[in-house]
C-alpha positions in Angstrom: -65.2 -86.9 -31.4 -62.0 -87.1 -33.8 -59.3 -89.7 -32.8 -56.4 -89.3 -31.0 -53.1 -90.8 -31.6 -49.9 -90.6 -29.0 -46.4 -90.2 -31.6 -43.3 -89.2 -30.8 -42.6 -85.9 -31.4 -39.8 -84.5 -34.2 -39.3 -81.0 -35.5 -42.6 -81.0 -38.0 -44.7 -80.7 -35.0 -42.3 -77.4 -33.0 -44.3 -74.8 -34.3 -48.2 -76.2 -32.6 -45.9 -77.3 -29.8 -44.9 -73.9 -29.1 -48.4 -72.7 -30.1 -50.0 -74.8 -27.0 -47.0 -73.6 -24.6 -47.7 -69.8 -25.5 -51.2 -70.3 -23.8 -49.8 -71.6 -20.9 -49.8 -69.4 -17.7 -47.2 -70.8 -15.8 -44.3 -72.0 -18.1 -43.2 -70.5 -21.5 -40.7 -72.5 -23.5 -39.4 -70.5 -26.4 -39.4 -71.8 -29.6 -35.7 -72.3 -29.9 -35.5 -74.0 -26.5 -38.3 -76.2 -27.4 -36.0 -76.8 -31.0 -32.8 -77.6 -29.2 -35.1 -80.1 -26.8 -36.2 -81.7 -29.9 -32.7 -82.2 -31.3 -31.5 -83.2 -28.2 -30.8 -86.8 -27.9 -31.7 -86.8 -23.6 -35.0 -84.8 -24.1 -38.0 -86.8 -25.1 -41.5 -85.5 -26.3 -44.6 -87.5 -27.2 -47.7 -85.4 -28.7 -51.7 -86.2 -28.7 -52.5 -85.6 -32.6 -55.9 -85.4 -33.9 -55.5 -88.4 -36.4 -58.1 -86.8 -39.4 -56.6 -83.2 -39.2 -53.0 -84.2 -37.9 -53.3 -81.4 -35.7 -51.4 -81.4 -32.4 -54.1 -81.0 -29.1 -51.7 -81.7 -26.6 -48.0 -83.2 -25.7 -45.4 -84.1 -22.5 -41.8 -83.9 -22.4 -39.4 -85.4 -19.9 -35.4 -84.8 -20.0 -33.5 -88.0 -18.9 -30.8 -87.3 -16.7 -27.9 -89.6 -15.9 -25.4 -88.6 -12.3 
């Protein structure tokens, strides 16, 4: 089994983000809403990479909200 490193995500990993959310049944981000999350400074993302092939397997996001 190939390590597995948690990073925060940036813009080089958008395109296996939106990879994994297109096989998703229940929720679709688009690839220019995931973008705009990304270069948002209240929306946070953190992916699982596979550490030999640097290949995204998984990831979270979570929007901070201030009232």
């Amino acid at each position: 089994m190939e390590n597995i490193s948690i990073k925060k995500a940036d813009i080089s990993h958008l395109e296996q983000i939106e990879a994994i959310e297109k096989t998703l049944v229940h929720r679709n981000l688009s690839y220019d809403s995931i973008k705009k999350d990304l270069e948002n400074g209240s929306t946070y993302y953190l992916v699982a990479i596979t550490e030999k092939e640097n290949k995204v397997v998984g990831y979270i996001g979570c929007e901070l909200l201030v009232d």
